[in-house]
Each structure stands twice: as C-alpha cells, then as structure tokens.
C-alpha positions in Angstrom: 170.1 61.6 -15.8 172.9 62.7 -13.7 174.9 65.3 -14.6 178.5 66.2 -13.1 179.3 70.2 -13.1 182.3 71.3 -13.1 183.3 75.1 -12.5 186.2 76.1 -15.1 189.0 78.3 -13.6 187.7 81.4 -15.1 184.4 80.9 -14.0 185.9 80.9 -10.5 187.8 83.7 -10.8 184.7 85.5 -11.6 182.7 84.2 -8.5 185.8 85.6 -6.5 185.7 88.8 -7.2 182.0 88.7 -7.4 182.1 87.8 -4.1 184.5 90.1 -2.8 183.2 93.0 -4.6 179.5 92.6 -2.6 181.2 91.7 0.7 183.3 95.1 0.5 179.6 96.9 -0.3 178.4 95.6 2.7 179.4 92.5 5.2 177.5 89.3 4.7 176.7 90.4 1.0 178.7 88.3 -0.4 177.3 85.5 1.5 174.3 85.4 -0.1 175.8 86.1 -3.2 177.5 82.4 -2.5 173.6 80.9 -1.5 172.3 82.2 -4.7 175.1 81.6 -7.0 174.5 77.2 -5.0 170.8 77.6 -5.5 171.0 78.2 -8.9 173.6 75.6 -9.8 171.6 73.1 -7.8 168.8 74.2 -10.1 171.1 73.8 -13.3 172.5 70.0 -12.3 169.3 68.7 -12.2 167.8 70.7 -15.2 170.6 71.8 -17.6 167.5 71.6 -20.5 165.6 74.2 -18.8 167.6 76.7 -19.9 167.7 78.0 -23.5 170.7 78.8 -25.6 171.5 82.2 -26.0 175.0 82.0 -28.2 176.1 79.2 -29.9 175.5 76.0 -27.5 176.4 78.6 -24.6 173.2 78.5 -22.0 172.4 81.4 -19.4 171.0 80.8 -15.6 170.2 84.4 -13.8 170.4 84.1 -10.1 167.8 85.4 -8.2 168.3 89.0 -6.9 171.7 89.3 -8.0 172.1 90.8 -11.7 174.7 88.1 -13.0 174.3 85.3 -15.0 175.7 81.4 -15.4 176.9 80.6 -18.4 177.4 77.1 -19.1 177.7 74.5 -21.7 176.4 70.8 -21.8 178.6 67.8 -23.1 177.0 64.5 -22.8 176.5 63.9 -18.8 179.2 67.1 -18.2 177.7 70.9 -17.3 180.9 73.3 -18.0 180.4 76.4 -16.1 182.0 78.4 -18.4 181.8 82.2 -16.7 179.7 83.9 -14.5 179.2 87.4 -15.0 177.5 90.8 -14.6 174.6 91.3 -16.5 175.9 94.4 -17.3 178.9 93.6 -18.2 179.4 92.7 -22.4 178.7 88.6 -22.5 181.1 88.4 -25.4 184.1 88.8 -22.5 184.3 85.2 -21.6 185.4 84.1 -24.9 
C-alpha cells in the first residue's frame, strides 16, 4: 500500500527548532539531524505497521542517534506526523 505523509504545522515547528538548536551546538549538526529525521520517515511511509502504539492510536519512530522521537497517527492511506519531539521532553506536550 501506499501511504501519503503529511507533516502537520506543529510537527514542523518542532523540526525547526530542532534543527536550529543542533546547528547552534555545532555547524553541520543539524544537517544530519535533517538525514536522520528523512531516513526515518522514509522508513515510516513504507512501514507505518511496524511501529507500535504507545498512546491512544498515537505511534512513536526514534531516529537513530538523535534522542527524539516521531509521533504519528495512521488514517486509512494518510500518516499524520503529528510532533516530533525530545525524548526527554514530557510526550503529553503535543496534545
């Protein structure tokens, strides 16, 4: 099946100052911030399933080396991305 993903607002806001946050720690970080945050969303689109649900029909994805995770939603062939946040931040902030 193919499966369109769409990124909701909030969700970008959070990649933004993700991303700016790493690249002010040190230049190029939030580069790969961006690769890992594609990589996994690549790995989501073409296997929402392989993800369990951690709250309510709310999935996680962790990206690799980078402690934040995707949290997304599946309705019919539609992924929500829904936030993507700190793994230390509280998970109940996206609501």
């Amino acid at each position: 099946m193919s499966y369109l993903l769409i990124v909701r607002p909030e969700a970008e806001k959070d990649i933004t100052n993700a991303t700016i946050w790493y690249e002010d720690q040190k230049e190029g970080l939030g580069s790969r911030f961006i690769d890992a945050l594609d990589e996994k969303l690549t790995v989501i689109k073409s296997n929402p399933y392989k993800y369990q649900i951690r709250f309510r029909d709310t999935r996680f994805a962790f990206l690799k080396h980078f402690p934040f995770a995707i949290h997304f939603i599946i309705e019919d062939s539609i992924i929500f991305v829904l936030a993507v946040l700190s793994t230390h931040r509280n998970p109940q902030i996206w609501k």
